[in-house]
C-alpha positions as CSV (number, residue, x, y, z in Angstrom):
1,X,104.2,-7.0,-22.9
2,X,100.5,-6.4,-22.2
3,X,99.9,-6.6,-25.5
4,X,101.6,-9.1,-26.5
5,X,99.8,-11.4,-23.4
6,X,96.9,-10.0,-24.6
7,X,97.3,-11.4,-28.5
8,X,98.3,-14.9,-27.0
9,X,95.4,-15.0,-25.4
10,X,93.1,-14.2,-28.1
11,X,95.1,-16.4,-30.2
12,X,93.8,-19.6,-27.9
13,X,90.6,-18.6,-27.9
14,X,90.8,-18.4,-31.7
15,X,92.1,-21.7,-31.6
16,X,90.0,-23.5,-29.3
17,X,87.1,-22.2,-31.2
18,X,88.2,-23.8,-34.5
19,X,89.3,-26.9,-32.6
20,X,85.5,-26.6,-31.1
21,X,83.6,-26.0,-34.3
22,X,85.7,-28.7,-36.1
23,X,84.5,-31.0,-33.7
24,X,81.7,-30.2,-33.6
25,X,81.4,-30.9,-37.8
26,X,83.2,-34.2,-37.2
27,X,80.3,-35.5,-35.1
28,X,77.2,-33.5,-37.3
29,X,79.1,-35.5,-40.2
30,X,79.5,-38.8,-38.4
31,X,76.8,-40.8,-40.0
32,X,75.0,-44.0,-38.7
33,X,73.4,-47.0,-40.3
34,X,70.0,-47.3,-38.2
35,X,68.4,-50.5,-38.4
36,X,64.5,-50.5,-37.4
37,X,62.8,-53.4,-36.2
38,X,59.4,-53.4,-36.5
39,X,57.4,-55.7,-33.8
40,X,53.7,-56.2,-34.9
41,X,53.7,-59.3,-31.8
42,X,50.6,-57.2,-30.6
43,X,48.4,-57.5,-33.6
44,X,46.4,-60.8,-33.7
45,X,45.8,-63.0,-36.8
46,X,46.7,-62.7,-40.4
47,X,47.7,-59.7,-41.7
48,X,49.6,-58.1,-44.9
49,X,51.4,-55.2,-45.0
50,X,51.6,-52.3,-47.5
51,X,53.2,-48.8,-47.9
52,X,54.8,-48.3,-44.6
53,X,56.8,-45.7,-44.4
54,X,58.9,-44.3,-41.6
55,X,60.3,-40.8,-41.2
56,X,63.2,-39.9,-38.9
57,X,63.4,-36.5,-37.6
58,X,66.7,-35.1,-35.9
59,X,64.9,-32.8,-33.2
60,X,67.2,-30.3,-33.6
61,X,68.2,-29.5,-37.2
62,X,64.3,-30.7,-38.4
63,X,65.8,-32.5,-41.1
64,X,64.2,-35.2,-42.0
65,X,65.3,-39.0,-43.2
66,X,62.9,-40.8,-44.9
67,X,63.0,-45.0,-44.9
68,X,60.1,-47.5,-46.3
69,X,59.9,-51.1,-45.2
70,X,59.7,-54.1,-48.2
71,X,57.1,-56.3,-48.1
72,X,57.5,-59.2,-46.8
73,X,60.8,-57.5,-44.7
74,X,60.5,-57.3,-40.8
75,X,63.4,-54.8,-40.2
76,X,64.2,-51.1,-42.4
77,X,67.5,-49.7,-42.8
78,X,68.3,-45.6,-43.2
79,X,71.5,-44.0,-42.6
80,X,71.9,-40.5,-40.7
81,X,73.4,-38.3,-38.9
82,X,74.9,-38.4,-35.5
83,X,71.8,-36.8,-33.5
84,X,68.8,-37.4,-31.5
85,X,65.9,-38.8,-33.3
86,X,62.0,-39.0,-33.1
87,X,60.4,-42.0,-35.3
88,X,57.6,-42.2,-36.9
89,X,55.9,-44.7,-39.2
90,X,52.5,-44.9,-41.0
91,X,51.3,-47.5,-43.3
92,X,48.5,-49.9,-44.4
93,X,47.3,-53.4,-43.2
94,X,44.5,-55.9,-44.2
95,X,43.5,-58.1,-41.5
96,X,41.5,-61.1,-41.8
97,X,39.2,-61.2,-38.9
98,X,37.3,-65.0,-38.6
99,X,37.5,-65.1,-42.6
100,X,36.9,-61.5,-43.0
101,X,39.0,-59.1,-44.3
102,X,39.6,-55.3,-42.9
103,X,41.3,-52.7,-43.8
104,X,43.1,-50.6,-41.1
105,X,45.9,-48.6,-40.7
106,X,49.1,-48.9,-38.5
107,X,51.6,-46.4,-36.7
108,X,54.5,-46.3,-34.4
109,X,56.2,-43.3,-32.9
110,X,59.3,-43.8,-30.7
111,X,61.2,-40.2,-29.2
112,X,64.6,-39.4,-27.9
113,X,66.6,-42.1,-30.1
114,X,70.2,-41.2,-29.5
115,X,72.8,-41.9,-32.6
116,X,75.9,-41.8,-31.9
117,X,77.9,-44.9,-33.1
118,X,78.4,-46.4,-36.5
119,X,75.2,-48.9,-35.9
120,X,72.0,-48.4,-34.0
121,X,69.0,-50.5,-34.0
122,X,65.3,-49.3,-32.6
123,X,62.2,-51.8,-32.5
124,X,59.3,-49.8,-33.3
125,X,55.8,-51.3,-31.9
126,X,52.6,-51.1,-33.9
127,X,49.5,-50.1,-33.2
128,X,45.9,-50.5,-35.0
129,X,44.3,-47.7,-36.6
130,X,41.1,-47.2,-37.4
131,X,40.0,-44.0,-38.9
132,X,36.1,-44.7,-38.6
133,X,36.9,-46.0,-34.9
134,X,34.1,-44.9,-32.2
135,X,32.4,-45.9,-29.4
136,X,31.5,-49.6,-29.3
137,X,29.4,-51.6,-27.0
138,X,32.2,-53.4,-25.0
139,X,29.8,-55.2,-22.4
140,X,26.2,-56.2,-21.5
141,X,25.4,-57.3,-18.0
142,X,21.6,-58.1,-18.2
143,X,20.8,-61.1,-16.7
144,X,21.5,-59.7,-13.0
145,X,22.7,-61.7,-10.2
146,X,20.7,-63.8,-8.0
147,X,20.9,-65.3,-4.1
148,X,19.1,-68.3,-3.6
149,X,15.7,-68.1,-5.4
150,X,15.3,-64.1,-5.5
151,X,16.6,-62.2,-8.1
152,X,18.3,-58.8,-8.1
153,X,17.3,-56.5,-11.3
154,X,18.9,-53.4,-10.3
155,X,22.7,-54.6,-10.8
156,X,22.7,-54.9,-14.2
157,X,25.1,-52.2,-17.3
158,X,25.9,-51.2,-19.7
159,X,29.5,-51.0,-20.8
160,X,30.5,-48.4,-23.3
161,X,34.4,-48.4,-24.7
162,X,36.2,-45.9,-26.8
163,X,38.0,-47.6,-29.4
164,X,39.5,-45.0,-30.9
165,X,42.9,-43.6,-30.2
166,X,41.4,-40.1,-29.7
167,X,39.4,-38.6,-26.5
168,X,35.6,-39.2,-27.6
169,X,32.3,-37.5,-26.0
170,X,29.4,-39.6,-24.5
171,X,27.7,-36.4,-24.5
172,X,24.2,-37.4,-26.8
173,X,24.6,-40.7,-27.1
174,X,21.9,-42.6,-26.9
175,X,20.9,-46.4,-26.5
176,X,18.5,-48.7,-27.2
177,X,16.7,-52.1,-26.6
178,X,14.7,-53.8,-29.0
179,X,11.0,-54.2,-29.2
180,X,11.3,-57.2,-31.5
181,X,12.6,-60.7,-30.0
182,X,15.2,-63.1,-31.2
183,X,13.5,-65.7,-30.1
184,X,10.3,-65.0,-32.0
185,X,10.3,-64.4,-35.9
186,X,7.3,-62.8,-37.1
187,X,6.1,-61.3,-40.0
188,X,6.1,-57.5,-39.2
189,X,4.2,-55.2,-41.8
190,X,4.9,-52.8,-43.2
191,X,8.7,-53.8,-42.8
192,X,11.3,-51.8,-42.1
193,X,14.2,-53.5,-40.2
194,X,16.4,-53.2,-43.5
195,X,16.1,-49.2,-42.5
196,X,15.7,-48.6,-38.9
197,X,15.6,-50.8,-35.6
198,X,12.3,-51.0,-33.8
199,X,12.2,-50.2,-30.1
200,X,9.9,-47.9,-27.3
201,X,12.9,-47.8,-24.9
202,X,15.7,-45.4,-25.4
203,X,17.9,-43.4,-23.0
204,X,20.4,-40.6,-24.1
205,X,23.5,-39.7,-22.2
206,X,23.1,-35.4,-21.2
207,X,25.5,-33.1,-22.2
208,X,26.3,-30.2,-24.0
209,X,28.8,-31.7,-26.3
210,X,31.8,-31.8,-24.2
211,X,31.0,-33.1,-20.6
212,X,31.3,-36.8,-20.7
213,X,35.5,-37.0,-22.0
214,X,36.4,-40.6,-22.9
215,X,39.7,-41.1,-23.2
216,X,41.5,-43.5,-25.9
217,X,41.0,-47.2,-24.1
218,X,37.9,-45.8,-21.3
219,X,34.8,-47.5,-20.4
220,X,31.4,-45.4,-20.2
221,X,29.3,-47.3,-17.5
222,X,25.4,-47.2,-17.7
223,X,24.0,-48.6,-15.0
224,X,20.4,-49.4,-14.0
225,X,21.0,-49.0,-10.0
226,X,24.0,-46.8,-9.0
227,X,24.7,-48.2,-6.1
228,X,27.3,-50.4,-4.2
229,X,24.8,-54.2,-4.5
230,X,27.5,-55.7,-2.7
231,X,26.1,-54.7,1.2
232,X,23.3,-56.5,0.5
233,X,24.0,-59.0,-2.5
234,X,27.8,-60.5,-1.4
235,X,27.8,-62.3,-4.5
236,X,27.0,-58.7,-7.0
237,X,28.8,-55.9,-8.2
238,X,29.8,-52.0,-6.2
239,X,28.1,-49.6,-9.7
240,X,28.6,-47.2,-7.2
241,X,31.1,-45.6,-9.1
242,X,29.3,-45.9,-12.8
243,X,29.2,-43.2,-15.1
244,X,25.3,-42.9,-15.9
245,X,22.3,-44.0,-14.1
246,X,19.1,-45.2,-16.3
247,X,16.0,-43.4,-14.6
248,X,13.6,-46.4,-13.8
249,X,10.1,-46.2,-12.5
250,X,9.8,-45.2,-8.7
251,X,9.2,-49.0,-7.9
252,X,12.4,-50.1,-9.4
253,X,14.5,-46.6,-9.1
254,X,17.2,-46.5,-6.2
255,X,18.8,-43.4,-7.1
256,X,22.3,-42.6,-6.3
257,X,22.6,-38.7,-6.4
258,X,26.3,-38.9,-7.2
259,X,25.7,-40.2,-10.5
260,X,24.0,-38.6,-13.4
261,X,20.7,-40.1,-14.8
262,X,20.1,-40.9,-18.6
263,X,17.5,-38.8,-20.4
264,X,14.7,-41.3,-21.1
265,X,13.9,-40.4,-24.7
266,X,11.1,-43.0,-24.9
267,X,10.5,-45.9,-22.1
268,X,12.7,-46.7,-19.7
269,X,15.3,-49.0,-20.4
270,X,14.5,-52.2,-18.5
271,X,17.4,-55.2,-19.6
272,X,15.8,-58.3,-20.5
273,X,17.3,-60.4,-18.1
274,X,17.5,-63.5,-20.7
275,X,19.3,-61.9,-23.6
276,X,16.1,-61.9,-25.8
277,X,16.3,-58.0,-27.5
278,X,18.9,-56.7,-29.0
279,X,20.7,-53.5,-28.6
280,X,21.9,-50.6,-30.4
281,X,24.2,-47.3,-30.0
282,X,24.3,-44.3,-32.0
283,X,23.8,-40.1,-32.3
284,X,20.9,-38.0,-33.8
285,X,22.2,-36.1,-36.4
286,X,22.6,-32.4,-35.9
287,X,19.7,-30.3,-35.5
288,X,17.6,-33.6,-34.4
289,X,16.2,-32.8,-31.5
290,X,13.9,-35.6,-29.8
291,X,10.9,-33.9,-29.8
292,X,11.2,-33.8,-33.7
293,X,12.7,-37.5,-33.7
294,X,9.8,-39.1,-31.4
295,X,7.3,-37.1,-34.1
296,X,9.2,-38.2,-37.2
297,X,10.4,-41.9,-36.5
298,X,6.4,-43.2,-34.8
299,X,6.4,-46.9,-36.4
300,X,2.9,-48.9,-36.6
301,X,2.9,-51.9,-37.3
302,X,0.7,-55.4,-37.4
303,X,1.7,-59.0,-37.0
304,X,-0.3,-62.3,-37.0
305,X,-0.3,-64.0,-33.4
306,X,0.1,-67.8,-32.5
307,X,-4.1,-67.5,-32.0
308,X,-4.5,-65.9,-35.8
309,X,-5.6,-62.5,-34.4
310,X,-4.1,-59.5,-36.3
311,X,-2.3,-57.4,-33.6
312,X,-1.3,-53.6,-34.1
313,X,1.7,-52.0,-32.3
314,X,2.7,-48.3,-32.2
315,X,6.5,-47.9,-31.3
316,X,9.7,-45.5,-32.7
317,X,12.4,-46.6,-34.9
318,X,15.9,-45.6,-35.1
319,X,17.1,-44.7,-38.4
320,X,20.3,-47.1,-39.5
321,X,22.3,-44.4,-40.4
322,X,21.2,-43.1,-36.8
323,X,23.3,-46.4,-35.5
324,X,27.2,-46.3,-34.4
325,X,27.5,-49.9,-33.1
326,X,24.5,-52.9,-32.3
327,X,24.7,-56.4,-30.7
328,X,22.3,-58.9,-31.0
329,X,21.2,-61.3,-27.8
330,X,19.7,-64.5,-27.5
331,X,20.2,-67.7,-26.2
332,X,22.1,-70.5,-27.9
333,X,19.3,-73.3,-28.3
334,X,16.3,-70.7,-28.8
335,X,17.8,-68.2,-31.2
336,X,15.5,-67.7,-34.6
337,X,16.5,-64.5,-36.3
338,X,18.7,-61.2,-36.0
339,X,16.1,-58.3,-35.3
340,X,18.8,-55.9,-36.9
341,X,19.8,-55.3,-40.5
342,X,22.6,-57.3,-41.2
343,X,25.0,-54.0,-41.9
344,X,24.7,-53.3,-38.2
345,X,25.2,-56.8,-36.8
346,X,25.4,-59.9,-38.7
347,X,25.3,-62.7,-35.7
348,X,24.8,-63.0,-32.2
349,X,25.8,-64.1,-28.7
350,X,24.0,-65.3,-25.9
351,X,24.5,-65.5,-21.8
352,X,22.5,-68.4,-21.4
353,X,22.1,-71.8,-23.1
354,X,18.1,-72.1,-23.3
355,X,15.1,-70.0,-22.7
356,X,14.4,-69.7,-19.2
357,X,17.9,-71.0,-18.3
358,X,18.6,-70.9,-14.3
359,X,22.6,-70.8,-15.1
360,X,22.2,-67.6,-17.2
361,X,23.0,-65.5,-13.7
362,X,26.0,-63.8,-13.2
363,X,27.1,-63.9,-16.6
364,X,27.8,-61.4,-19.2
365,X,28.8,-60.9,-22.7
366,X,32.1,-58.6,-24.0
367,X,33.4,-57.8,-26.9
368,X,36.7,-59.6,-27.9
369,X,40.4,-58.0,-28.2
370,X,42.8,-58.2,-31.2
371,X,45.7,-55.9,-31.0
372,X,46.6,-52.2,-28.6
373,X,46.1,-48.6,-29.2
374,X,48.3,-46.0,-29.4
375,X,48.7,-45.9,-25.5
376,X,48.7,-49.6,-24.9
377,X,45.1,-50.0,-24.2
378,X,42.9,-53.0,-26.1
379,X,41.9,-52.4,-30.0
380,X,38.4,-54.4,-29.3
381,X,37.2,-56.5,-32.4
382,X,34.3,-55.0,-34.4
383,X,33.4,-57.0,-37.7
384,X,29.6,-56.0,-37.7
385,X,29.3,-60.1,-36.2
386,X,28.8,-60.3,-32.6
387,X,29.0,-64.2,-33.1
388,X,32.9,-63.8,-33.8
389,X,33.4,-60.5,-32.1
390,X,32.1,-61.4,-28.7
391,X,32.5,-63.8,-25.5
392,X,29.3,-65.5,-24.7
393,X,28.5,-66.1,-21.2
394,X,31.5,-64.5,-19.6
395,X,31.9,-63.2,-15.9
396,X,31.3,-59.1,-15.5
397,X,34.3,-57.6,-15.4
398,X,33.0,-55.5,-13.2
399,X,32.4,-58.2,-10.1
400,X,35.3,-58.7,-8.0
């Protein structure tokens, strides 16, 4: 009788395992039409779309369902497996930007997508891009704030901004104002501005390659006093918490010891407080050091002044290829030439509306956005044209 108890049970656990294991088929072989929406509501302007392609994975067999979206078509169909899914798509667009056209990529991953019924729609969200994104010059604050009559120089930044979807390094970067004024076209010889930018102030950020982490979306902030303004300017800004400090001469240095000063590789960068210079951010190439780049880049040059004398300058240029981004400054009823070559910036903006223009105070320019990273941050607008990628005479984002 044991035995025979024995055999009935291992008969039922026979059966249940076949009943289990044929179930378990039924809903591996239950299939699903997945429908994919694709919301681009995120990217701004026009835009055409080409080989996008989407890959589902089921996370736990690996295998892999492959899909491509039409042209012209807003929604992709595939049809799988009862499973869990990650998504993934990848394709190309061309934006026109203000008349010009770029060429970017777009992407869109979406995890844990349960299927498990004979329909299932997703909405994938796109994101820009760019695989030659970097750091870009997302702000200048230079014409300081002011209470009454007196001025305060000290509470000016700079506002750096990755723009990539990866974590970027500040470590080495360096910025730089120009010698030459947009208000004042002369004829410089011998003339180089097609090759490098002319400057004497430039300030590097320190590091040793991996000390300054931006991540995707983050701001870098140079400041030129690290301190809070606000205890003794109401109307100014707390750069208590910036990221750099620009070393200034004693008279105009208020050092915060919290805050890490800029290497000053020639000058010391002093922000024209009426948007007349122009600026410009970039690396030395590898194995530059600045010793050898303040020996190799010395630029002389002579000009005829407004009295006919012939006047001789000795300053530094930075190589264009030395150059990741560059904006130029001016103001909007003085502005006579771009004193970059047109590859690096192509317009302008301005934070006031004349020379000399009371009203200029408190105002700042930043860059413009036009569609979201991979983690939801801003994509900010880069077309080598600060007239189209820029906000003239905008509040700091930093002031409260």
């Amino acid at each position: 009788m044991k035995n025979i108890a024995m055999m009935k049970w291992l008969l039922v656990g026979l059966l249940f395992i076949s009943l289990s294991s044929c179930m378990k088929d039924e809903f591996l072989e239950s299939r699903s039409d997945m429908y994919m929406v694709i919301d681009h509501s995120k990217i701004q302007g026009e835009f055409s779309l080409s080989n996008v392609n989407i890959q589902l994975q089921e996370v736990n067999t690996q295998v892999t369902t492959a899909a491509t979206l039409v042209t012209g078509a807003d929604t992709a169909k595939a049809n799988v497996t009862y499973g869990t899914y990650t998504a993934t798509l990848e394709g190309d667009i061309k934006l026109t930007i203000d008349g010009e056209e770029k060429n970017m990529k777009v992407k869109a991953r979406q995890s844990n997508i349960v299927v498990n019924s004979e329909s299932t729609t997703i909405t994938l969200e796109m994101f820009l891009s760019d695989p030659a994104a970097n750091f870009v010059i997302k702000e200048l604050f230079f014409t300081g704030t002011v209470n009454g009559t007196t001025q305060n120089n000290g509470d000016k930044y700079i506002l750096l901004y990755n723009n990539s979807n990866d974590t970027l390094y500040a470590d080495g970067l360096f910025v730089a104002q120009s010698t030459f004024l947009t208000i004042t076209k002369r004829a410089y010889t011998p003339d180089v501005m097609n090759e490098a930018f002319t400057t004497d102030q430039i300030l590097m950020v320190p590091g040793t390659g991996k000390q300054h982490p931006v991540a995707p979306g983050g701001n870098y902030v140079i400041a030129t006093n690290a301190i809070d303004h606000t205890k003794d300017w109401p109307n100014s800004l707390d750069l208590s918490t910036a990221d750099l400090e620009i070393e200034m001469s004693n008279t105009a240095n208020i050092d915060n010891p919290a805050v890490p000063n800029a290497i000053n590789i020639a000058g010391s960068l002093f922000m024209h407080n009426q948007g007349y210079t122009s600026y410009v951010m970039g690396r030395f190439p590898e194995g530059m050091t600045t010793e050898k780049y303040l020996e190799e880049n010395k630029y002389s040059y002579t000009y005829i002044a407004a009295n006919g004398a012939v006047m001789t300058q000795h300053k530094f240029k930075i190589p264009n290829n030395y150059v990741i981004d560059a904006v130029n400054l001016s103001v909007k009823t003085g502005f006579e030439w771009i004193v970059t070559a047109p590859e690096l910036d192509m317009g302008w903006t301005y934070a006031g509306l004349m020379k000399v223009d009371k009203d200029r105070y408190g105002k700042a320019v930043r860059r413009k956005e036009f569609g979201s990273l991979e983690n939801g941050k801003p994509l900010l607008k880069d077309t080598n044209n600060s007239t189209v990628d820029f906000d003239p005479a905008v509040k700091p984002s930093l002031m409260k």
